[in-house]
Backbone atoms as SQL, in Angstrom:
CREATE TABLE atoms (id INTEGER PRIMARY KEY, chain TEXT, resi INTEGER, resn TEXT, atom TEXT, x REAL, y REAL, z REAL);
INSERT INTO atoms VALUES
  (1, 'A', 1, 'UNK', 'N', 173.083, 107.327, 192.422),
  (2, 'A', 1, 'UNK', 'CA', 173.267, 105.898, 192.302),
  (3, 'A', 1, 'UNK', 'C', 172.216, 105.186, 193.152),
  (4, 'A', 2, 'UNK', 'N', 171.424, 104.410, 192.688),
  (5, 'A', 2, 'UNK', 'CA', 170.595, 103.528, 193.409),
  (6, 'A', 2, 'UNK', 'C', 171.416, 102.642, 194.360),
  (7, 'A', 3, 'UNK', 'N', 170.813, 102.170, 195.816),
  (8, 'A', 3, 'UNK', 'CA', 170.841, 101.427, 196.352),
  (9, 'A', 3, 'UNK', 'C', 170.951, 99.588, 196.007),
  (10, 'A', 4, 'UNK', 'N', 172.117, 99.395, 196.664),
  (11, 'A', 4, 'UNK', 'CA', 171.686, 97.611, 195.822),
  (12, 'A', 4, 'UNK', 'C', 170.862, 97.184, 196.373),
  (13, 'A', 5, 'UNK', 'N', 169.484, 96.515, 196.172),
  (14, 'A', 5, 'UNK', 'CA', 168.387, 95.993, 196.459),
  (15, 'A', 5, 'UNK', 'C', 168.412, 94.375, 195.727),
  (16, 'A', 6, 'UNK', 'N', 168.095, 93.468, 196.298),
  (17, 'A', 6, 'UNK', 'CA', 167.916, 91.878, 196.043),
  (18, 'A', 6, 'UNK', 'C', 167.207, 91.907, 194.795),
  (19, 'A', 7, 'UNK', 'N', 166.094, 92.476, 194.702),
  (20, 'A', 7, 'UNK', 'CA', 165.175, 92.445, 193.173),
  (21, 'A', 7, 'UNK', 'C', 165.597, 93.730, 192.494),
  (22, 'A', 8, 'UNK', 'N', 166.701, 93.702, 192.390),
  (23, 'A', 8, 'UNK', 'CA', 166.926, 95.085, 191.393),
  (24, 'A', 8, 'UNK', 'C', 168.408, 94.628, 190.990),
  (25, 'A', 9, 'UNK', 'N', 168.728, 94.599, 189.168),
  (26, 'A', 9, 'UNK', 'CA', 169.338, 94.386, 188.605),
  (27, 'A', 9, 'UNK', 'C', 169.760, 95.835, 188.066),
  (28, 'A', 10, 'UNK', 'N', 171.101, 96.335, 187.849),
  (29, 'A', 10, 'UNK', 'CA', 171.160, 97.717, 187.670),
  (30, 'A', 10, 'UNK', 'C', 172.117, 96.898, 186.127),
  (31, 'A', 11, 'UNK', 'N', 171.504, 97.680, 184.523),
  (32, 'A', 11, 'UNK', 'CA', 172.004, 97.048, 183.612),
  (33, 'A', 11, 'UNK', 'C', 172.677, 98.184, 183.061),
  (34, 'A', 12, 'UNK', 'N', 174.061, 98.811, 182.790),
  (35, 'A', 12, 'UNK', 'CA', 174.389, 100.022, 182.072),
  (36, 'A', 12, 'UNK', 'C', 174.580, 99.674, 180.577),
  (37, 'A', 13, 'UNK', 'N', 174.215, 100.089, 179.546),
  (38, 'A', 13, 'UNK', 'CA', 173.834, 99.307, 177.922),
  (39, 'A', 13, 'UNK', 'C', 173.778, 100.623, 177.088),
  (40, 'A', 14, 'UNK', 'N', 174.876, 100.683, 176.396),
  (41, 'A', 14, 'UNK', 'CA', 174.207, 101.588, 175.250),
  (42, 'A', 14, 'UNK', 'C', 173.534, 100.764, 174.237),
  (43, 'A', 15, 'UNK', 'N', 172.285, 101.241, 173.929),
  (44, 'A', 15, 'UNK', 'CA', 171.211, 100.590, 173.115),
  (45, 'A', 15, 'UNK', 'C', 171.207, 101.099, 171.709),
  (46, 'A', 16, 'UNK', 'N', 172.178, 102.059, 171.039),
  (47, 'A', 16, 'UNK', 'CA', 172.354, 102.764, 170.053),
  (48, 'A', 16, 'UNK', 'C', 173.754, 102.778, 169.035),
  (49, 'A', 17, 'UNK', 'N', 174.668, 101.584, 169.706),
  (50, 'A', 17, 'UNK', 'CA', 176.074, 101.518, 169.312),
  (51, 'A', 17, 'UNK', 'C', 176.291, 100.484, 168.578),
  (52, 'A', 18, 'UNK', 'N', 175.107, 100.070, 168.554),
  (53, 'A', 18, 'UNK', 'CA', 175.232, 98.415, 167.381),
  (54, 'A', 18, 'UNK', 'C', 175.710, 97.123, 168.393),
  (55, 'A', 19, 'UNK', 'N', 176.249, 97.582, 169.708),
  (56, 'A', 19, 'UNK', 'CA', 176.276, 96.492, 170.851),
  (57, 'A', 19, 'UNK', 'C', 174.942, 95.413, 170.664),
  (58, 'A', 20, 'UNK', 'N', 175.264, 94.445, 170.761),
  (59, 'A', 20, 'UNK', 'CA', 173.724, 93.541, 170.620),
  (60, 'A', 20, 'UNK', 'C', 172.990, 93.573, 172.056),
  (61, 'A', 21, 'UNK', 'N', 172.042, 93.708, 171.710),
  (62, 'A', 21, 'UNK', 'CA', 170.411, 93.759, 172.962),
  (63, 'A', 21, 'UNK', 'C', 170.689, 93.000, 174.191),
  (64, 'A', 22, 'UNK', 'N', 171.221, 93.890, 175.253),
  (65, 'A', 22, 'UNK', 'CA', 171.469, 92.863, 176.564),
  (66, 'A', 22, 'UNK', 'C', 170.551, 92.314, 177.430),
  (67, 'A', 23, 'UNK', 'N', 169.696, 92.379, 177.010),
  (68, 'A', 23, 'UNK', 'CA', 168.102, 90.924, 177.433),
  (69, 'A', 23, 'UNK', 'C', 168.036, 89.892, 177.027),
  (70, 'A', 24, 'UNK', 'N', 168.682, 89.193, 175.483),
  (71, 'A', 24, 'UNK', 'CA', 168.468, 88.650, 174.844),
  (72, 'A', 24, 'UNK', 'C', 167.963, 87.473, 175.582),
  (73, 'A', 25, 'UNK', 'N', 166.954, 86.750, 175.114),
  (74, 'A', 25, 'UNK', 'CA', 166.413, 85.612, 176.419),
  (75, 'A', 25, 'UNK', 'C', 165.754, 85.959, 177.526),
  (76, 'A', 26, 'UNK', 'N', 165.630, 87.084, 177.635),
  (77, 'A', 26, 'UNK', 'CA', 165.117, 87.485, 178.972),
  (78, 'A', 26, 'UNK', 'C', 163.637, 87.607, 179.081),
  (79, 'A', 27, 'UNK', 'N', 162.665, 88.058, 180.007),
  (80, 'A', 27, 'UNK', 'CA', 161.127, 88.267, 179.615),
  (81, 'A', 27, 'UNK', 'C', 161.222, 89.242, 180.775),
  (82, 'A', 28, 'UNK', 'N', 160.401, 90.351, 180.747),
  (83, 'A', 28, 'UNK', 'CA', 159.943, 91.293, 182.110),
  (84, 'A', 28, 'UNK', 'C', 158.792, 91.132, 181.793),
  (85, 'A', 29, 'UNK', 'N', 158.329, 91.359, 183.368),
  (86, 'A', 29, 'UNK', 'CA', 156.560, 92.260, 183.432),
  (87, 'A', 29, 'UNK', 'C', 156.172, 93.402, 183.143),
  (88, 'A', 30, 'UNK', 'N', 157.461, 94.056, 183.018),
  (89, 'A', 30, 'UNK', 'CA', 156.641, 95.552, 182.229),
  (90, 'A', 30, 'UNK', 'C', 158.038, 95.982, 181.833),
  (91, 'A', 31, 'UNK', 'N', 157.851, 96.848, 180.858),
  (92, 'A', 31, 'UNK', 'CA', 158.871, 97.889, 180.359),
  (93, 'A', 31, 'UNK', 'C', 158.178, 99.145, 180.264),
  (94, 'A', 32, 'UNK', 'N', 158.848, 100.459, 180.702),
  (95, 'A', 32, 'UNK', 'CA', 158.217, 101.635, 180.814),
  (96, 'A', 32, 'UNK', 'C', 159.780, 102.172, 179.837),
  (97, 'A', 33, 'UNK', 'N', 159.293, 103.127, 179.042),
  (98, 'A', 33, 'UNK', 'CA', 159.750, 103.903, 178.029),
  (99, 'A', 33, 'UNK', 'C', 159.301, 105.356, 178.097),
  (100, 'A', 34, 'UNK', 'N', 160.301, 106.580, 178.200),
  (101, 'A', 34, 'UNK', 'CA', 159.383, 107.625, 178.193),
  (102, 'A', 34, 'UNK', 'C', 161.096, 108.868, 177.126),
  (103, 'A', 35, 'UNK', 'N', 160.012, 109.537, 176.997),
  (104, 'A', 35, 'UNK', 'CA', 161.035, 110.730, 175.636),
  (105, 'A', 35, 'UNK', 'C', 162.476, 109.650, 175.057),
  (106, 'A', 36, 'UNK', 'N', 161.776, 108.927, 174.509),
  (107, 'A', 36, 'UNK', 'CA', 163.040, 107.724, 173.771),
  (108, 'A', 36, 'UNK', 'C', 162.030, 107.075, 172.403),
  (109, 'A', 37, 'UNK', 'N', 162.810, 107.159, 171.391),
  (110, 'A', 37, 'UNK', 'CA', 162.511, 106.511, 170.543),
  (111, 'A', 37, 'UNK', 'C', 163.647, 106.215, 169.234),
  (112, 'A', 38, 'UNK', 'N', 164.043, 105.173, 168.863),
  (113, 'A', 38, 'UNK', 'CA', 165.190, 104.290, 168.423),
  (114, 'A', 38, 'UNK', 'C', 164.274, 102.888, 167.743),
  (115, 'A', 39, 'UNK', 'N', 163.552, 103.339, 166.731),
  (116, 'A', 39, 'UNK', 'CA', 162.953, 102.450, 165.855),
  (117, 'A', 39, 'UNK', 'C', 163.379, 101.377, 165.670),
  (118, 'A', 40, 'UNK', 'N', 164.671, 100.901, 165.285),
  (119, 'A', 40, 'UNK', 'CA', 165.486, 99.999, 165.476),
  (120, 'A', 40, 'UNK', 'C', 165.175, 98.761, 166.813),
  (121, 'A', 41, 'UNK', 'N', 165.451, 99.246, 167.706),
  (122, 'A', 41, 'UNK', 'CA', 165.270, 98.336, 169.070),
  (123, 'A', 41, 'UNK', 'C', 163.935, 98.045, 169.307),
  (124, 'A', 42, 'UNK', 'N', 162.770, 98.945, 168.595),
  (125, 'A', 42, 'UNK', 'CA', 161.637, 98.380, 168.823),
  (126, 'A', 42, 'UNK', 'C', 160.985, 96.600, 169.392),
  (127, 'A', 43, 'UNK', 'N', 161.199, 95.714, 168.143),
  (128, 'A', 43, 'UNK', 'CA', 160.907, 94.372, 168.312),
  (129, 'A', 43, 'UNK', 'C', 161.851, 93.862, 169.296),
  (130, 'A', 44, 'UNK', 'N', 162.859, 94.040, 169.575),
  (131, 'A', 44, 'UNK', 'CA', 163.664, 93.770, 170.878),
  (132, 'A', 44, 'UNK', 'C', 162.694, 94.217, 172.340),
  (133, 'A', 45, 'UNK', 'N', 162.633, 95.207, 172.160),
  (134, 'A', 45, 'UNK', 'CA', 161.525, 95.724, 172.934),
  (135, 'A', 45, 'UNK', 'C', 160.363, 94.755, 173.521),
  (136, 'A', 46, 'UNK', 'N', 159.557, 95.152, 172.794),
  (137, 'A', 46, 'UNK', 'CA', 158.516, 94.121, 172.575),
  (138, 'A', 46, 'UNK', 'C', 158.421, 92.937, 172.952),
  (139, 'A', 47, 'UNK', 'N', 159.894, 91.998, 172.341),
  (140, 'A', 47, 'UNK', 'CA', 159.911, 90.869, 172.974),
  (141, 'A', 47, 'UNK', 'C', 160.434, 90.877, 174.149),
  (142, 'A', 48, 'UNK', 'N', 161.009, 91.837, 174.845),
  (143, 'A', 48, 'UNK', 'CA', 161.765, 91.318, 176.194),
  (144, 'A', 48, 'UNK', 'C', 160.540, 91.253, 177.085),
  (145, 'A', 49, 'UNK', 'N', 159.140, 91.852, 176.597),
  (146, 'A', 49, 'UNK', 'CA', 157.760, 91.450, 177.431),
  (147, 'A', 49, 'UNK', 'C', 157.360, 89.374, 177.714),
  (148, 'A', 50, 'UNK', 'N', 157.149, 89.555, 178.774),
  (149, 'A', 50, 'UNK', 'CA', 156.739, 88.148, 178.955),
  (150, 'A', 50, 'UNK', 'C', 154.886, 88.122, 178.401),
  (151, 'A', 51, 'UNK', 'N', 154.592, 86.965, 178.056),
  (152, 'A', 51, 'UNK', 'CA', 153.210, 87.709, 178.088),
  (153, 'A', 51, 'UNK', 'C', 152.046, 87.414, 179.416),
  (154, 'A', 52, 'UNK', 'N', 151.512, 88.647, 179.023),
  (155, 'A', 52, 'UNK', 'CA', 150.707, 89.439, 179.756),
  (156, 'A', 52, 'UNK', 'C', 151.705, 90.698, 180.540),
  (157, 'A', 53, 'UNK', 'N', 152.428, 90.880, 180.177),
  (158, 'A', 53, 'UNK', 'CA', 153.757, 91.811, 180.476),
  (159, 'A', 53, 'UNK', 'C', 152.842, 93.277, 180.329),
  (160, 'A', 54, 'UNK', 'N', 153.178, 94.572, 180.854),
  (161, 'A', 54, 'UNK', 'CA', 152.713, 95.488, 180.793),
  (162, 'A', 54, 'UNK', 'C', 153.765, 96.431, 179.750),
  (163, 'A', 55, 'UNK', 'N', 153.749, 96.833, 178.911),
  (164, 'A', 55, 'UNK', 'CA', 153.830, 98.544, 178.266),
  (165, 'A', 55, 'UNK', 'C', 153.620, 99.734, 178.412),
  (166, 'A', 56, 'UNK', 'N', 154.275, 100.659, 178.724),
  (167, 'A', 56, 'UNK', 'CA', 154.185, 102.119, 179.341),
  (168, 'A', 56, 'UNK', 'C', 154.852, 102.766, 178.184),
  (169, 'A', 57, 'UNK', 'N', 154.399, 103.236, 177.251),
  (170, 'A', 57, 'UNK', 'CA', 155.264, 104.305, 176.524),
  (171, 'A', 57, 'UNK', 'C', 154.937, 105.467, 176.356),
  (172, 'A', 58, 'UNK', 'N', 155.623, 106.746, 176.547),
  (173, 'A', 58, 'UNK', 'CA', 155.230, 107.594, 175.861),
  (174, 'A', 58, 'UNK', 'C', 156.789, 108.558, 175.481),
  (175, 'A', 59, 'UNK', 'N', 156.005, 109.189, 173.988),
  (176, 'A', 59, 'UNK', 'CA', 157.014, 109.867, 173.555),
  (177, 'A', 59, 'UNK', 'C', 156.865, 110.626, 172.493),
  (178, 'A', 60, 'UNK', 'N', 157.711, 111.732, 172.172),
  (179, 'A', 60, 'UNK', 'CA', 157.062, 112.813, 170.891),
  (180, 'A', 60, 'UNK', 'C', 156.950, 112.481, 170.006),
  (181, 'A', 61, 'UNK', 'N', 156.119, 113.146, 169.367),
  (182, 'A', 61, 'UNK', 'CA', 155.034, 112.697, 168.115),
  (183, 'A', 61, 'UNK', 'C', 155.679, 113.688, 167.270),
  (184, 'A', 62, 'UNK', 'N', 154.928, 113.847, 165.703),
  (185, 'A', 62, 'UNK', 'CA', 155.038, 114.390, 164.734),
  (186, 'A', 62, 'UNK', 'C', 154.109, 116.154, 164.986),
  (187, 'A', 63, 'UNK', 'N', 154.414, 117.177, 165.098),
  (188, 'A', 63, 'UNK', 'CA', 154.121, 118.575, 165.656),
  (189, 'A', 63, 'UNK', 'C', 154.969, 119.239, 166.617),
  (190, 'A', 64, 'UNK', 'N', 156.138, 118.167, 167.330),
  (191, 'A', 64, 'UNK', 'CA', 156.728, 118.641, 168.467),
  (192, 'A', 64, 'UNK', 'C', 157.791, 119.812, 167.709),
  (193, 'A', 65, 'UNK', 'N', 158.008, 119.433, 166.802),
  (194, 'A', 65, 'UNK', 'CA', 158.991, 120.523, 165.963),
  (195, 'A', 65, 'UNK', 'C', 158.569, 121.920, 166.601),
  (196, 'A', 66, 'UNK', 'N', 157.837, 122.526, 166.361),
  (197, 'A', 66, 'UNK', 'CA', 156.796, 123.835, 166.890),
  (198, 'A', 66, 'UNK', 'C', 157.095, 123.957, 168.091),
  (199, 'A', 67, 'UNK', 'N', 157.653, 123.051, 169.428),
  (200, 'A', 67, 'UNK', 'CA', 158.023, 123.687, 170.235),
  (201, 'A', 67, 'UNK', 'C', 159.119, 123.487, 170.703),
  (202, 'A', 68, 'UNK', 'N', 160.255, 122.836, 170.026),
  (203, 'A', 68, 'UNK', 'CA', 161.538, 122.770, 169.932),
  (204, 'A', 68, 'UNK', 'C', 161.803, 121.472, 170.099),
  (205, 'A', 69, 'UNK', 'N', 163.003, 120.673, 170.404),
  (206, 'A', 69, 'UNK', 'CA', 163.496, 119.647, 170.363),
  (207, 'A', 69, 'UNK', 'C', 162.680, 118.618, 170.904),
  (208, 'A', 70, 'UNK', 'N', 162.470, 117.271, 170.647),
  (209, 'A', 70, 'UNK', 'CA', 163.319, 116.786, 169.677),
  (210, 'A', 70, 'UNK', 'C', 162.206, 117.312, 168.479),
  (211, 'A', 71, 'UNK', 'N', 163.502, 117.810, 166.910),
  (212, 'A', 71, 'UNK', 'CA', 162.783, 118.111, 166.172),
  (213, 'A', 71, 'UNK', 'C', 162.800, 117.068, 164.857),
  (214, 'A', 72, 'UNK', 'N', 163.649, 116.368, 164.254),
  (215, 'A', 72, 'UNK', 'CA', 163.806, 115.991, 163.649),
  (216, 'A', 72, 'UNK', 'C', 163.185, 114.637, 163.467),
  (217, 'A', 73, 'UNK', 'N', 162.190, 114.121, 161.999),
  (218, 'A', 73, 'UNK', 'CA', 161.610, 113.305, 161.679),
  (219, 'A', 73, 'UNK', 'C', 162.106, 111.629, 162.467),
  (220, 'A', 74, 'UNK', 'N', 163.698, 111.427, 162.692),
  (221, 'A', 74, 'UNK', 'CA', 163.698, 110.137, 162.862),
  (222, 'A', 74, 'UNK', 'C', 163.549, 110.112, 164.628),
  (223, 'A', 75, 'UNK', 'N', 163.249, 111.174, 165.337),
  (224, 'A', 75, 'UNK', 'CA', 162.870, 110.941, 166.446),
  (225, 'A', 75, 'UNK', 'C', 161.494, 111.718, 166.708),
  (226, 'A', 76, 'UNK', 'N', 160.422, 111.337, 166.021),
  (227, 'A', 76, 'UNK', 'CA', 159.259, 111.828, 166.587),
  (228, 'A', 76, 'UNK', 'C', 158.190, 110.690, 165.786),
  (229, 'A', 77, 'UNK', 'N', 157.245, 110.240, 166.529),
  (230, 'A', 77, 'UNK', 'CA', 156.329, 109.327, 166.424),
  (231, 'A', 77, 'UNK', 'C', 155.529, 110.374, 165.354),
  (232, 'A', 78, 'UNK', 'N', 155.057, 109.257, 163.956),
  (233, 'A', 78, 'UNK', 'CA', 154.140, 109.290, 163.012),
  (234, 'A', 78, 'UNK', 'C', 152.717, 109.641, 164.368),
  (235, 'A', 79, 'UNK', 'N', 151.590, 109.592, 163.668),
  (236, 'A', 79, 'UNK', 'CA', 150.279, 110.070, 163.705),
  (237, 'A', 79, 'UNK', 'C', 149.823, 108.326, 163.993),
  (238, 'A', 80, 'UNK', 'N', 149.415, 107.994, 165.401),
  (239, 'A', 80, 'UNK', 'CA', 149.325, 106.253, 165.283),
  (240, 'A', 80, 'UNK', 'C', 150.023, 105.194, 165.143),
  (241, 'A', 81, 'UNK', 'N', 151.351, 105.838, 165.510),
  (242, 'A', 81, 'UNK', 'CA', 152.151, 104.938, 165.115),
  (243, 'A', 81, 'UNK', 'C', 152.672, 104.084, 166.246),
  (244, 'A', 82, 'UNK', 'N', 152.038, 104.244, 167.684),
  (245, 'A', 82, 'UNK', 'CA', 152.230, 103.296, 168.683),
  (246, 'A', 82, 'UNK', 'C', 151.006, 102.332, 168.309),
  (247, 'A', 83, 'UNK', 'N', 149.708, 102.732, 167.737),
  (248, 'A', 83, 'UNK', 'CA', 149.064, 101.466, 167.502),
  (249, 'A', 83, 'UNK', 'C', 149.275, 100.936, 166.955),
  (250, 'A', 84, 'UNK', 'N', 149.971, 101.148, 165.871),
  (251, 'A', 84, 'UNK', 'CA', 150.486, 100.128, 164.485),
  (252, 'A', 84, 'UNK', 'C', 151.404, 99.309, 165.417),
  (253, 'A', 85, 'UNK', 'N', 152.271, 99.550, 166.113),
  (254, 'A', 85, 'UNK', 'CA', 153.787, 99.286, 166.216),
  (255, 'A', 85, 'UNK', 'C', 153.096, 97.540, 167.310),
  (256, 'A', 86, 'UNK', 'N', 151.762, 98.207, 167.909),
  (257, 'A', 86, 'UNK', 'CA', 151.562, 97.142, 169.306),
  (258, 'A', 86, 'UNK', 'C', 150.091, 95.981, 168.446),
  (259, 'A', 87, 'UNK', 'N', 149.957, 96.734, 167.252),
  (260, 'A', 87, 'UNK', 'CA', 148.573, 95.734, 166.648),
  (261, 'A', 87, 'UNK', 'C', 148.997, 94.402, 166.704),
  (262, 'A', 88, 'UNK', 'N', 148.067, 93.542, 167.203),
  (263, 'A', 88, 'UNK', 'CA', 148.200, 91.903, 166.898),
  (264, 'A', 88, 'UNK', 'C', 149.076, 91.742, 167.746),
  (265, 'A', 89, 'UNK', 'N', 149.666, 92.426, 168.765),
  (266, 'A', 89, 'UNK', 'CA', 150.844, 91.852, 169.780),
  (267, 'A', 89, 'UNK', 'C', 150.102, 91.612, 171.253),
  (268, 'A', 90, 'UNK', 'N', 149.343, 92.977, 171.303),
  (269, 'A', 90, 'UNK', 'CA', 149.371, 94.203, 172.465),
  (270, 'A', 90, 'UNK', 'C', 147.619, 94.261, 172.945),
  (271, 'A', 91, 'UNK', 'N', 146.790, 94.253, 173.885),
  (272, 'A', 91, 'UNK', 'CA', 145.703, 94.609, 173.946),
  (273, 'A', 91, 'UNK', 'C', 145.939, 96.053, 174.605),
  (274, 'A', 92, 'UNK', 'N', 145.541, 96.950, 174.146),
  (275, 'A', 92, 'UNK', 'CA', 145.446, 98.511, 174.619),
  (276, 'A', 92, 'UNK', 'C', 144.803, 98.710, 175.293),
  (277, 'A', 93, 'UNK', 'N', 145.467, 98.874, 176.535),
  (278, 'A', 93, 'UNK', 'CA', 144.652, 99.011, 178.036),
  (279, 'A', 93, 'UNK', 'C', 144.408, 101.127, 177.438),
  (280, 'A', 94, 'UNK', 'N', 145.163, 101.777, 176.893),
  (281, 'A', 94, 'UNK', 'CA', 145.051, 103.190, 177.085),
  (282, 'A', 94, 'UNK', 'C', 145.921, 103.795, 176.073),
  (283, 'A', 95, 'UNK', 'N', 145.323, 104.906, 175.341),
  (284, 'A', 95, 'UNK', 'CA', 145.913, 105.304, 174.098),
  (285, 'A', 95, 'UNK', 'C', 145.941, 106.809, 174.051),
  (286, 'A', 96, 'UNK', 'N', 147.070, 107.964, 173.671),
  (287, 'A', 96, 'UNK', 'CA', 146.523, 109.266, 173.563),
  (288, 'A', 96, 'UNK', 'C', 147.849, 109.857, 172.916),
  (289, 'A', 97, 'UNK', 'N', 147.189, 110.775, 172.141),
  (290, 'A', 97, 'UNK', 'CA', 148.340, 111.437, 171.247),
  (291, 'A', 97, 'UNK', 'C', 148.088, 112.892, 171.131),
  (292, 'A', 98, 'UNK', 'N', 148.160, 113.655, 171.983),
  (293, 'A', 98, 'UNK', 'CA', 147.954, 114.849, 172.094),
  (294, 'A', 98, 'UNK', 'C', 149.094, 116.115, 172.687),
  (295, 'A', 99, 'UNK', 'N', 148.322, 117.513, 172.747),
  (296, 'A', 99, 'UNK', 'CA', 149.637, 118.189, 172.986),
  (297, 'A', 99, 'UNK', 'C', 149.540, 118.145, 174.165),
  (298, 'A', 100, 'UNK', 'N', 150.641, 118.423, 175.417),
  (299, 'A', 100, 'UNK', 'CA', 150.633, 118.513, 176.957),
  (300, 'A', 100, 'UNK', 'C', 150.956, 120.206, 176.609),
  (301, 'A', 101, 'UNK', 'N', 150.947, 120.296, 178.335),
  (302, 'A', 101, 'UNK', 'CA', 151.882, 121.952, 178.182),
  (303, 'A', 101, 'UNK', 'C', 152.389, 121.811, 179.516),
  (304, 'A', 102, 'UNK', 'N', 152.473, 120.775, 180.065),
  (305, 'A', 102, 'UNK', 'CA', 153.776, 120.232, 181.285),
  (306, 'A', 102, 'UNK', 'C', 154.140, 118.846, 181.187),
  (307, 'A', 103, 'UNK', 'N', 155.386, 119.788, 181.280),
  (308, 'A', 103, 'UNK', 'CA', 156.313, 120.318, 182.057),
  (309, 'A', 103, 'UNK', 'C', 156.851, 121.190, 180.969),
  (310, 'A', 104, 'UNK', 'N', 156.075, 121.280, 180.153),
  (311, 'A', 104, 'UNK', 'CA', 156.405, 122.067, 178.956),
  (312, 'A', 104, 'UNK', 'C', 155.583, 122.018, 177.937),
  (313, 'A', 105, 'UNK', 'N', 155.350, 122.589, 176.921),
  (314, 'A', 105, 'UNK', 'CA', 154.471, 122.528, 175.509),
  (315, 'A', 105, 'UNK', 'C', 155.456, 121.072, 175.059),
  (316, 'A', 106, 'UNK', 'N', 154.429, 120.276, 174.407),
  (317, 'A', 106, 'UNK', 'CA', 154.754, 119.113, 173.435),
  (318, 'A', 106, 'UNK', 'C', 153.682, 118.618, 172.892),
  (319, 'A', 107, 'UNK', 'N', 154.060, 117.760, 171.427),
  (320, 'A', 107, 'UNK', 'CA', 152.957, 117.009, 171.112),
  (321, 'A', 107, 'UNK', 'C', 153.669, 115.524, 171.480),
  (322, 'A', 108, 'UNK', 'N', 153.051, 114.800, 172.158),
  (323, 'A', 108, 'UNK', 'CA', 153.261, 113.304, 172.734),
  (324, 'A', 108, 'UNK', 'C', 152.303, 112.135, 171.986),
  (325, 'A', 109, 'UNK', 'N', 152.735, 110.982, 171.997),
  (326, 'A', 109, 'UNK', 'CA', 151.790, 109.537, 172.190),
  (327, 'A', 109, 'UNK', 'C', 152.021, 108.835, 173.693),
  (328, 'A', 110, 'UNK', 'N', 150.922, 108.438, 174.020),
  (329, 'A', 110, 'UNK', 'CA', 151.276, 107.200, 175.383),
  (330, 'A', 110, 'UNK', 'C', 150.729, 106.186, 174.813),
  (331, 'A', 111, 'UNK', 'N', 151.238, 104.808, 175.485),
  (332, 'A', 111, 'UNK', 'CA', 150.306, 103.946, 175.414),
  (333, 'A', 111, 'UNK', 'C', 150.543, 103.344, 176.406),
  (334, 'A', 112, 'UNK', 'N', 149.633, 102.453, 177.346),
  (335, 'A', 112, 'UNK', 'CA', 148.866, 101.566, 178.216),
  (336, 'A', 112, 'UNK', 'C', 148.681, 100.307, 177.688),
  (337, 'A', 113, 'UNK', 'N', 149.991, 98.832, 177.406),
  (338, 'A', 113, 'UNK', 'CA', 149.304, 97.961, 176.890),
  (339, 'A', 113, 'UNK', 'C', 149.868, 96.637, 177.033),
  (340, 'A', 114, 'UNK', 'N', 148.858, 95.444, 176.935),
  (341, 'A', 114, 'UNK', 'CA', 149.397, 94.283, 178.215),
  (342, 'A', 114, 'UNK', 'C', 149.508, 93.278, 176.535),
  (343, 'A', 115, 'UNK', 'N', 150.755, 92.457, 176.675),
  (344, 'A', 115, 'UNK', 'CA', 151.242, 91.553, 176.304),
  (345, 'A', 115, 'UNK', 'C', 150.065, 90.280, 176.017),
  (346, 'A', 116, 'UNK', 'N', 149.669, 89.833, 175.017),
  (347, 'A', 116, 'UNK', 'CA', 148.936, 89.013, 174.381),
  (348, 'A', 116, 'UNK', 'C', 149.831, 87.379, 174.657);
């Protein structure tokens, strides 16, 4: 359990239950995202950036099947499909879609990208 801290809001949200988006109205300076992807909440996403807001994502891509979970199509990023998702929004500070082999074998996307 984190510490209560003055600038720290602790939000518990299932984001997958059809509950509606508990930011709504809200803006951050950055959102960091990592092994999560829920196509759905995307543009929620997106907008809870203020702009010039920062983006941190990364998460499995399409090949991760080959080294086990997650395997299945509705959780693994298409081939480019964080640039599509940030075009015309997003200036791409940093882009990469390749395999790691830590903390384990995977094929991943990141992206690096500041709010327009």
């Amino acid at each position: 359990m984190l510490a209560p801290h003055a600038n720290l809001e602790i939000v518990a949200a299932d984001l997958e239950d059809g509950s509606p988006w508990p930011f709504v109205g809200r803006r951050f300076g950055a959102v960091v995202a990592t092994n999560y992807l829920h196509r759905p909440l995307m543009p929620a996403l997106f907008d809870s950036l203020g702009p010039g807001g920062v983006l941190l994502y990364e998460t499995f891509m399409e090949g991760n099947e080959r080294f086990g979970k997650p395997s299945r199509p509705e959780f693994l990023l298409k081939d480019g499909e964080l640039l599509e998702l940030v075009r015309g929004r997003f200036s791409v500070i940093a882009y990469e879609a390749r395999m790691i082999s830590e903390p384990k074998m995977a094929m991943v996307q990141r992206i690096a990208a500041r709010k327009l």
